[in-house]
N, C-alpha and C positions, 0 to 999 in steps of 0.2 A: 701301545696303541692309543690312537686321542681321537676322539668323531668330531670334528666340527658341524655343529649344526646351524641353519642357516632358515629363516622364515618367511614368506611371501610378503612381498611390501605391501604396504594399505591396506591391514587387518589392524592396526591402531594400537599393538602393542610386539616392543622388539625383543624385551629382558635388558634394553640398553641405558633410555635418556631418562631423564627425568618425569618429562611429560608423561610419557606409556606408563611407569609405574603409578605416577599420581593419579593417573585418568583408572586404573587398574584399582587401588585401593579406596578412590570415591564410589565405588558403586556398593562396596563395604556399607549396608545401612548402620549396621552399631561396629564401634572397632571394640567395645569394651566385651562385647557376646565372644569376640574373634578367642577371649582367651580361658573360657568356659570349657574345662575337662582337658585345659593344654597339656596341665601338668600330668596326663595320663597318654600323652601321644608317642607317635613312636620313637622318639628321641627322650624320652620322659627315663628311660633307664640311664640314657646316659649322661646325661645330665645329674641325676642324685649321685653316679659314682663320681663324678669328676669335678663339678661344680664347687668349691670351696664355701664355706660358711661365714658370715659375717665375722672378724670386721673385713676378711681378704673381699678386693673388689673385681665385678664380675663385666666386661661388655658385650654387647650386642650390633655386635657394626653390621647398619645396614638390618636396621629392627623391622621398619615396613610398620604396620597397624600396631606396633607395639604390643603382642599377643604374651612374646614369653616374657618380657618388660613387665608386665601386671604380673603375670601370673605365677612369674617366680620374685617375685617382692612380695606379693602376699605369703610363699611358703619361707621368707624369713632370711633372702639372696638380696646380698647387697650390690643390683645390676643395672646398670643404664645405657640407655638406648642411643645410637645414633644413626641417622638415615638424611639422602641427600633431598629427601621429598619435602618443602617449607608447607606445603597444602597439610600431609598427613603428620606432621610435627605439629601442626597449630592446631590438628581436629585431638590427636592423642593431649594436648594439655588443656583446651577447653574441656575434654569428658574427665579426665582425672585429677586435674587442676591445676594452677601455674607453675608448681613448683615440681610437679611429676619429672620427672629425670630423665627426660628423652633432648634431642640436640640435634640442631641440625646439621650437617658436617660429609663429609665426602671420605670415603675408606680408604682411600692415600692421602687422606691429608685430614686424618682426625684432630680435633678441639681439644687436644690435653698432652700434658706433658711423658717425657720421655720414664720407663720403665714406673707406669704410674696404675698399672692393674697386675691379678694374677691369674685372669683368665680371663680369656676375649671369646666370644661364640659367633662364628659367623654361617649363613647359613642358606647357600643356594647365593653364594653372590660372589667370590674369587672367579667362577668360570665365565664371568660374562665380559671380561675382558680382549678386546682383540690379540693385543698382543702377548695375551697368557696371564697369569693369575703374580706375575714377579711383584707389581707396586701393591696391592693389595697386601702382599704377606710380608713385603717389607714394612710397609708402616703397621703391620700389626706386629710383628718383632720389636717397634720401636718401642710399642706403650705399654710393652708386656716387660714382669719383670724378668727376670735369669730364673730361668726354674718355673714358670709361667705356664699354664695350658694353652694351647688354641685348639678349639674344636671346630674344627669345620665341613660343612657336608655341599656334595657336587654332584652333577651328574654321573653314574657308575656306567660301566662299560661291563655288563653282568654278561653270563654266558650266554645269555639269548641272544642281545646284542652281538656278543664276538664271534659270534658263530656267523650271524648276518655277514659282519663286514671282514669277518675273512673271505667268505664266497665272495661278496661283492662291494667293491671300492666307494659305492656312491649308493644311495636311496634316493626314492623321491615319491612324494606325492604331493596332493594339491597346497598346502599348507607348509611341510618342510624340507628342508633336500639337509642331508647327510653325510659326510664324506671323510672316508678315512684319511687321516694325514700323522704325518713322524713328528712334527711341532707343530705346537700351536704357532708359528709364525709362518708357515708353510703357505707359497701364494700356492690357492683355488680358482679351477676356470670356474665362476658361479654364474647360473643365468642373471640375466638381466634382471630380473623382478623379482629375487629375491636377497636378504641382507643378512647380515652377521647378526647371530642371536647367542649362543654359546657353545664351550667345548664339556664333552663330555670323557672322562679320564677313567682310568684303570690304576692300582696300587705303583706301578711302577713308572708310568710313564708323570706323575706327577709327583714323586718322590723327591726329583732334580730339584722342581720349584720351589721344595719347603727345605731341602740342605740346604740351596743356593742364597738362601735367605734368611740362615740361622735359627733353624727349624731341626729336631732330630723326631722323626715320627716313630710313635709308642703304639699305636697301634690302629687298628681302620677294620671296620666295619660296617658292610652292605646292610643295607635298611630301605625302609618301606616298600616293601612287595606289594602295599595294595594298589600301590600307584606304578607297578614295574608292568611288561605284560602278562604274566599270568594275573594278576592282580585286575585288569582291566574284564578277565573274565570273569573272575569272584565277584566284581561290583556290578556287574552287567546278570547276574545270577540270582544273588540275592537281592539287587532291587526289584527284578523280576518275580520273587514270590512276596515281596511287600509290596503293602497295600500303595497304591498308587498316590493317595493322599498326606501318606508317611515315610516320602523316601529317604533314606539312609546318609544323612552327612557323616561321610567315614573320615573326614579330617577331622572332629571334635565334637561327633556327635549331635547333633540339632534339636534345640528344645524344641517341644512344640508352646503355645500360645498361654499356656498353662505353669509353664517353665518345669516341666516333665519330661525325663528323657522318652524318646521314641524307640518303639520296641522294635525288633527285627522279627520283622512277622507274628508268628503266634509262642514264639517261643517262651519258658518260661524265663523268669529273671534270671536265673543261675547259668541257662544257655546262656541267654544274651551278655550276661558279664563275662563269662568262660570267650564266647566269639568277639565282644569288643579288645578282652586283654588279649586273643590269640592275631585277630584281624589290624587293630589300632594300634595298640601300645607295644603290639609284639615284644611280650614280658621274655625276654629270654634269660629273666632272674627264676620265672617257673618252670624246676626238673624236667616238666614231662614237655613243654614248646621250645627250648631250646634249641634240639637240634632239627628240629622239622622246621623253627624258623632261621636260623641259620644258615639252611639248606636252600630254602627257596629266596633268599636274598641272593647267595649266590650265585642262582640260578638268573630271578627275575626282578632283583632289589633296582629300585628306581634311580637312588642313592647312596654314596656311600661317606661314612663318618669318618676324617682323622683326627686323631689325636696328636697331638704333636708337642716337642716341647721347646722351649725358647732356650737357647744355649749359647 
């Protein structure tokens, strides 16, 4: 199964051109804040397994504010960034300086030579293709070497979801309309007012895309629930018992003014670190949240991770 989802015109961001991203990452006040406690997010496990160690090299196609760029340079990843936005490429090397490693470059037609990394991370960007995620993974096969990772995460088609679009072929509301389809090249009757934003996939229905393009996938992993729907109730819950003054950024946590993290209500430190590794980072390296986060990825995961390897 593959959802094509589709977003109302003239809300000024598509997931498609250039513009709607750069206009999307200028309202960004700091990009360098963006990568504060990244290395604990919920891709943060998989990454320390898979991520190779200097000197092997690491990319980011399609970096955006350059978050994981900082953030795993500081833990000692030898990684560089590229994204087709020249606005947020020129604000990331003013804040970290000219020689910061970010580039500007388009993800079928990246700036470097052929089998020239040994893993590429891409991340919420293959699916925003019209005609399917094929140039994307081909030009990332080209600059990977033989034996190469690619990690990459997309919209998941979790059991909430398929449950939806088994009953029914199409959703809608005021902002996006949905609609099952067998390919992503599949014509849709869409209303008039709204546009092609991206497809959201399942393990097998995207499988095709990474054989067909010299890709052997190693394995795939549903993640971030807090952002799936059950997740939308967790965050709507616990903001509700925090103070109104201190609400909860569950994408990396938000200093306050102080540069002190914000506590989650009244809890002590040890809750609040126990609920940020169970809620954020979704440590599925600790015994006891494994399979309870596991399960509700399953279930309600936003995202899902593959690994894959170049062949």
């Amino acid at each position: 199964m593959i959802i094509k989802e589709f977003i109302k015109k003239g809300d000024g961001f598509s997931g498609q051109d250039i513009d709607s991203w750069t206009s999307n990452w200028d309202k960004v006040d700091s990009l360098v804040k963006t990568s504060r406690n990244i290395e604990k997010d919920h891709l943060s496990y998989f990454f320390k397994k898979y991520f190779p160690k200097q000197p092997k090299k690491i990319l980011e196609g399609g970096c955006g504010t350059g978050k994981y760029v900082i953030a795993y340079r500081n833990l000692g990843y030898d990684i560089l960034g590229v994204d087709f936005s020249a606005r947020t490429i020129k604000r990331l090397k003013e804040d970290m300086g000219s020689d910061f490693p970010v580039y500007e470059g388009n993800v079928t037609a990246l700036p470097f030579g052929d089998n020239y990394f040994d893993c590429y991370y891409s991340g919420g960007v293959i699916e925003h293709f019209p005609d399917g995620p094929d140039k994307p993974l081909k030009e990332a096969r080209r600059v990977l070497k033989k034996g190469g990772l690619l990690l990459a995460t997309v919209p998941y088609i979790n059991l909430i979801r398929r449950l939806i679009f088994t009953i029914s072929k199409r959703t809608l509301n005021e902002e996006l309309l949905r609609e099952r389809v067998t390919h992503c090249c599949d014509a849709s009757e869409i209303l008039a007012d709204y546009k092609f934003c991206e497809y959201i996939f399942d393990v097998k229905s995207l499988t095709p895309y990474f054989s067909n393009n010299g890709f052997l996938i190693e394995a795939a992993y549903p993640t971030n629930f807090l952002w799936g729907e059950l997740g939308f109730l967790i965050r709507k819950f616990i903001n509700r018992q925090s103070n109104k003054s201190k609400r909860i950024d569950m994408n990396y946590m938000a200093v306050d003014k102080n540069g002190d993290d914000q506590s989650i209500g009244r809890c002590s430190s040890l809750l609040k670190n126990l609920a940020y590794s169970f809620l954020v980072t979704e440590d599925i390296g600790n015994i006891f949240f494994k399979i309870p986060i596991t399960a509700l990825n399953y279930l309600s995961g936003h995202l899902i991770l593959f690994v894959a390897k170049a062949v």
